[in-house]
N, C-alpha and C positions, 0 to 999 in steps of 0.2 A: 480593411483587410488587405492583406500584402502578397502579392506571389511569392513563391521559395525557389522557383523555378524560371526561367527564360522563355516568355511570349515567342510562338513562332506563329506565321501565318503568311499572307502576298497583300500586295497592297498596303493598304491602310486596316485591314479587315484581320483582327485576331481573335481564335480562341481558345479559351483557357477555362477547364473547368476544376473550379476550387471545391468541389464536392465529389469530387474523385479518389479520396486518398486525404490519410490523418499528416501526410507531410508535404500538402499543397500549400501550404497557407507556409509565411514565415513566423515562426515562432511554434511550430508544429501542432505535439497534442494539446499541448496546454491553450493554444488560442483555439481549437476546432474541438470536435463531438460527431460521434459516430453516433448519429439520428436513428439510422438502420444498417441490417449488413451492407456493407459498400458504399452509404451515402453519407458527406461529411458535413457537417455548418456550421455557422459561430457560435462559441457561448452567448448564453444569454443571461441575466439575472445583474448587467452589472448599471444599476440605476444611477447612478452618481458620475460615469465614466471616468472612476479613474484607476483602473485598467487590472483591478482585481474586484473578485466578485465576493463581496464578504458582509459582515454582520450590518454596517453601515447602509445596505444597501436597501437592510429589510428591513431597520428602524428609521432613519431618514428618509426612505423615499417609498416603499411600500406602505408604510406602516402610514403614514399619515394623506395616503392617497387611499386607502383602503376605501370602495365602493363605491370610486369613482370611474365614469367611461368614457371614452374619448382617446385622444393621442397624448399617454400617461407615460411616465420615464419609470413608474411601475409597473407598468402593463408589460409584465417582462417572458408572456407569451404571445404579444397581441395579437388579441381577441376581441380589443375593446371595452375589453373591463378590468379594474384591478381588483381581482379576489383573492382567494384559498388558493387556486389553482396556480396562481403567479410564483407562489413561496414555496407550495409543495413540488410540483412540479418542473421548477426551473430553477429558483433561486437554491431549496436546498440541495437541488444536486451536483449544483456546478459551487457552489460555495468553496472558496480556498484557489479556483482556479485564474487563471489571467485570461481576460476574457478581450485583448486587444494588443496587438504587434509590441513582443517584446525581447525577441530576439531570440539566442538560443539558448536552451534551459540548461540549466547550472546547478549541482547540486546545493541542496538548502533549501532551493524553491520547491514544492509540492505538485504534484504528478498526480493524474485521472489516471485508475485504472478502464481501460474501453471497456473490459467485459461485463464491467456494471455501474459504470459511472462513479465508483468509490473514490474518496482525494484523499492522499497519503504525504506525510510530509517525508522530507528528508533531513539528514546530517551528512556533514565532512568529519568525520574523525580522522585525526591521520589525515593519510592519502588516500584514503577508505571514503566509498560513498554507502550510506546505508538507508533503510528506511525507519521513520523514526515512531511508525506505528505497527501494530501487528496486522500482518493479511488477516482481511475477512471475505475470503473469496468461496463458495462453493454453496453446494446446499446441503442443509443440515439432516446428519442422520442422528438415531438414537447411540445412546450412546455403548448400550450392549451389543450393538452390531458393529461386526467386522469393518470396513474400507473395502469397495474389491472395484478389480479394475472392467468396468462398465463403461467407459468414458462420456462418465459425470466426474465433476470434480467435487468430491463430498469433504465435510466439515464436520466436527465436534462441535457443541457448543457446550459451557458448564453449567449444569441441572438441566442440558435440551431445554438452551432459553435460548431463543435468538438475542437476548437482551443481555445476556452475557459476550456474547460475540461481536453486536457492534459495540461494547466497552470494551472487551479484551482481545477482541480478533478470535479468529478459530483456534481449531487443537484437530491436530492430524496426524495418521501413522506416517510411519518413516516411507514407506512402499507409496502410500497415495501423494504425498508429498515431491516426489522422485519421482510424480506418473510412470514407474513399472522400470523408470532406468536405473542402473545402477552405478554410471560412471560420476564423478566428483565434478561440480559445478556444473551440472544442469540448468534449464529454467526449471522445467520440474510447475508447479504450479503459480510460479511466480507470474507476475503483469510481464506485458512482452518488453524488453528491452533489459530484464532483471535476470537474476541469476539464483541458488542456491548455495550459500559460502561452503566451503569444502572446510577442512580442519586446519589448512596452514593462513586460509583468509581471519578464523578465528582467531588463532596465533597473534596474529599480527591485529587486530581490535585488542585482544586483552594486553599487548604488550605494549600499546599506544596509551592505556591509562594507568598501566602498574607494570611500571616496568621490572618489578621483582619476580614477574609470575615466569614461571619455567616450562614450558609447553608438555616437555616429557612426563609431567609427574600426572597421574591419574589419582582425583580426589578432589579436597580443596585446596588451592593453590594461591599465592598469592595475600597480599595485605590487605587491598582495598580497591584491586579491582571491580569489585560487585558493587562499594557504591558509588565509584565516578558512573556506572551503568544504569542506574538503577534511577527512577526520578527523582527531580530534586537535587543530581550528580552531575560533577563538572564536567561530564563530558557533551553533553546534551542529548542522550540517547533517552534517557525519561525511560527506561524499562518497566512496565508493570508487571504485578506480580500475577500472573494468569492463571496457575494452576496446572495442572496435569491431567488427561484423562489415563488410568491405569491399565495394562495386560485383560483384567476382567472386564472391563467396561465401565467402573466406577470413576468420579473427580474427588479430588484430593487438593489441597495445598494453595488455594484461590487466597492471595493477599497475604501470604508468605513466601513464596516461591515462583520461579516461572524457570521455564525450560525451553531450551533450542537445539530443533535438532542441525547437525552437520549434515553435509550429502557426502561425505565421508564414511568409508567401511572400514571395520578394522577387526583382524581376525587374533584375539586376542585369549582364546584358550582353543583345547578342544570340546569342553561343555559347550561353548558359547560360541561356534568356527564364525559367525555371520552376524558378531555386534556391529549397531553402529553406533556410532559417535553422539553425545548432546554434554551441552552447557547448561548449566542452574544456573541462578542468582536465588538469593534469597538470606545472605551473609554478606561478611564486610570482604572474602575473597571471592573465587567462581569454581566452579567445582565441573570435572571433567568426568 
């Protein structure tokens, strides 16, 4: 473990506490974990040391130390035993992360969300950094209830499965998504250091993989933008078809369609003074 910061102290006698703060350590969130509120420490899970914590770690060196105790390079909560506990509890939660100095994080590499230990990958498109899974951050309500501002951060799941959600991330109203604000590029529910794309960030994603598509038109737009987006698409955003939850409260359109909202408003009748903005895929252009 590395300091991020300059040792002070007199003498020979310094100190430094690396459990103070997710940017004590160098190479920040990705090398540390917020254990409790305010207290930080290494990842753990990466048995093999070489400096990501991944599948390798739990078939090479878990898996074949299983049920043994002692000083185990499985034992990746030690305790002195390598069990259940090692895999559930540590390895698969820090899986995907870098769990040893590796400098500063760079889009492509994958990000812990703190508020529940979730790892999300990323992309470069463009000059765009984006995430290249969908949030699954809150807790799940039904799906005929409203969102309201409590400050909980609530979620949709499709058919109120959680098991929809950790495969396709949540489903959120425009208002709880925006936690209550209304200006363009909030975090809004995002992980901390993230944002909410506003419509000209949009713009500029669809214009980076079709360049035919024309911002202004409202519909579908475009040649094929939807499938460089879409997985299996050259662009590497892997978009899944998620589904919608509807105005009633029902889902619709699970592996057909997927939808995003903008943190964009746009006042585009008088029936409707307070739409906002979202993007489908679910065709070979993107529809606004």
């Amino acid at each position: 473990m590395m300091a991020s910061l300059t040792f002070s102290g007199t003498g020979q006698r310094y100190h430094y506490d690396f459990s103070s703060g997710g940017d004590m350590v160098n190479g920040g969130q990705l090398c540390h974990k917020e254990l409790a509120p305010g207290i930080w420490g290494m990842i753990s899970g990466n048995g093999n040391a070489d400096e990501t914590v991944s599948v390798a770690d739990k078939n090479d060196v878990w898996n074949p130390e299983g049920g043994l105790s002692g000083y185990c390079a499985g034992d990746f909560n030690l305790d002195g035993f390598v069990d259940n506990n090692d895999k559930l509890e540590q390895w698969t939660v820090n899986a995907g992360r870098q769990s040893q100095v590796t400098g500063s994080w760079t889009c492509g590499q994958p990000f812990a969300d703190i508020r529940d230990g979730r790892i999300y990958g990323t992309i470069l498109i463009g000059n765009q950094c984006w995430m290249s899974q969908n949030l699954n951050a809150g807790t799940m309500i039904i799906g005929t209830t409203n969102m309201t501002h409590n400050g909980i951060t609530e979620k949709y799941c499709y058919y109120n499965s959680n098991v929809h959600c950790r495969n396709y991330g949540g489903l959120y109203q425009w208002n709880e998504m925006m936690q209550y604000l209304t200006n363009p590029g909030v975090q809004g529910i995002c992980p901390g250091n993230w944002h909410l794309p506003a419509d000209g960030e949009w713009c500029q994603l669809e214009q980076s993989v079709d360049s035919t598509i024309q911002c202004n038109v409202i519909g579908w737009r475009g040649l094929n933008g939807g499938l460089h987006l879409m997985r299996g698409g050259t662009s590497g955003c892997d978009a899944i078809m998620a589904g919608r939850r509807t105005t009633s409260g029902y889902f619709s359109f699970i592996g057909a369609y997927t939808y995003f909202w903008t943190s964009s408003r746009e006042n585009i009748s008088i029936c409707y003074p307070d739409a906002h903005r979202q993007h489908a895929l679910g065709q070979p252009g993107l529809f606004q």
